[in-house]
N, C-alpha and C positions, 0 to 999 in steps of 0.2 A: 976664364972662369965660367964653369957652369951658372945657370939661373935655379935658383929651386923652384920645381914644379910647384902649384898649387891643387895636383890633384887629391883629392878625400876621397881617403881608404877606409876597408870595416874597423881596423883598428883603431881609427881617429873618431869616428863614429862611436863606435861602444865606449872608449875612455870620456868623449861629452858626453854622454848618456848618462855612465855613471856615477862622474861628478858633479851632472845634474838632478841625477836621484838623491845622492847624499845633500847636496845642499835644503834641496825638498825636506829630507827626513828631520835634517836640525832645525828648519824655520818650524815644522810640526813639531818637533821636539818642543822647543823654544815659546811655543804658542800654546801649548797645551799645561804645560807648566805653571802656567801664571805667572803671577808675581810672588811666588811664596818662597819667602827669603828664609835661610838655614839659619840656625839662631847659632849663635857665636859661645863656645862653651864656657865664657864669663858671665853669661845671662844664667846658665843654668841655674836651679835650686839646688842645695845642697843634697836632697834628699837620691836623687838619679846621677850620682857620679858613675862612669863609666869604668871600671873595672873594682871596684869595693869589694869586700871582702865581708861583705856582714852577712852571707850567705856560707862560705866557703868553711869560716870558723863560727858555725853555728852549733850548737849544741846539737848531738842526735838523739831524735826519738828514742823512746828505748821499743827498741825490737823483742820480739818475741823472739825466745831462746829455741833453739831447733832441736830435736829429741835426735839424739846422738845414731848414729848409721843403723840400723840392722845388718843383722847376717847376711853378706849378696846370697842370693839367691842363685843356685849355681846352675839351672836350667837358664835365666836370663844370662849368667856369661857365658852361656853355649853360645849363646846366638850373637851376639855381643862378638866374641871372637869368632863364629863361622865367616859373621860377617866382614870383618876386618881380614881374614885369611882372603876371602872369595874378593875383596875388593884388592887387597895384594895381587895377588893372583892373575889379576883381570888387565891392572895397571903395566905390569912385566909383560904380560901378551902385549899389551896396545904398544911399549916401549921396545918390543923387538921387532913388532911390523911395521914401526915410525922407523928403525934402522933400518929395517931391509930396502925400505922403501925408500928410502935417505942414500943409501949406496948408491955409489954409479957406474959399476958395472954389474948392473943388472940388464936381461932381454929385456925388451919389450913384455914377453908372453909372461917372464916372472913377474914384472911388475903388476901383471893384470890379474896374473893368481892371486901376487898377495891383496890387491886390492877387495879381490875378492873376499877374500880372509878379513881382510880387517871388518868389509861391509856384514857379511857372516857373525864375526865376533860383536859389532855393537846389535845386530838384532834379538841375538843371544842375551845380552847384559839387557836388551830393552824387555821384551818378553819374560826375565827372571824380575824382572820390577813389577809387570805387571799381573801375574800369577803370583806374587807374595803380597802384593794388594789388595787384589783377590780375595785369597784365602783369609786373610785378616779380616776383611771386610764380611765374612761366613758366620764369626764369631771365632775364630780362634785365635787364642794367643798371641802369639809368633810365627813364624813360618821362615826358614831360610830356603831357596831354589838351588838349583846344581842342573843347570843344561849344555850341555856337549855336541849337541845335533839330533843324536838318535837317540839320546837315552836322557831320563828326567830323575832325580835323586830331590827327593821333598822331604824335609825335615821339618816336622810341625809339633808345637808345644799344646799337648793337650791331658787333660786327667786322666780320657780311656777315649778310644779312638772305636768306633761302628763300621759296620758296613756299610753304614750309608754317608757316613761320613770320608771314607774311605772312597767310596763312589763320587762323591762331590767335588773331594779334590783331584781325583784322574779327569773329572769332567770338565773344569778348569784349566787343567794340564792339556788337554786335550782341544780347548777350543782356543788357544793362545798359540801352539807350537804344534809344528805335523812330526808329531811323535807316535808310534803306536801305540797301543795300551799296554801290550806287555811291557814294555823298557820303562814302565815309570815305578819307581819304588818310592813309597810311604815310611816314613823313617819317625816312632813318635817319641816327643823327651816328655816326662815329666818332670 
């Protein structure tokens, strides 16, 4: 029969340590606590029972009655559904470059294209977020973005659009995305 060694390893080390912290933690626990003892739910008063129901079947306020829909406004479901299309639209890219990139016979060099691509496409989505914040933030209305790389497609909700209003938001468009100035078209809804 072998003798069992008595040498101490890190592993026997770190496990006292730890059961000597945890002991530590409960006497702190235990000490800090006090003496304050949990009251027994026969003590309680009547009035704070734990699940009662004299809230739940209360009577309600009476609310103020809400003046029945208006007409939607069909300039806000422009943008309402641009948006819901452009957010479709965005999700289908990201879920066919999650596949390609999922496949595994793919090169190496594909993989680093499409990563490319995907990195490409979220700076796109980042960029169209922050040119229609932008623009909101000008005083206009609404604003939906359309960025592809080269070219910028602005659709802004406004009563009568200027030149210089016009100017403002290429200047936007322009300090946000390396687009040139011709490729940005101004699209207005009223």
């Amino acid at each position: 029969m072998k003798k069992p060694s008595l040498i101490i390893g890190k592993r026997q080390i770190i496990l006292t340590c730890l059961t000597a912290m945890l002991a530590v933690a409960v006497y702190i626990n235990y000490s800090l606590s006090g003496t304050q003892q949990l009251t027994p739910t026969a003590e309680l008063d009547s009035v704070s029972h734990y699940g009662d129901t004299e809230f739940v079947n209360a009577e309600p306020e009476e609310q103020p009655v809400a003046a029945p829909p208006a007409e939607a406004d069909p300039a806000a479901d422009y943008f309402a559904q641009a948006r819901l299309e452009k957010t479709v639209s965005r999700d289908e890219a990201v879920q066919t470059l999650q596949t390609i990139m999922g496949g595994g016979d793919i090169t190496g060099d594909e993989a680093v294209t499409t990563a490319l691509d995907a990195v490409a496409l979220s700076g796109l989505i980042e960029s169209e977020g922050k040119i229609e914040s932008l623009i909101r933030s000008q005083g206009f209305e609404d604003c939906v973005v359309y960025l592809d790389g080269d070219s910028a497609k602005v659709v802004v909700r406004t009563n009568g659009l200027d030149a210089s209003d016009a100017a403002l938001i290429k200047d936007i468009v322009l300090s946000e995305a390396e687009i040139s100035s011709e490729n940005i078209r101004i699209f207005e809804v009223k």
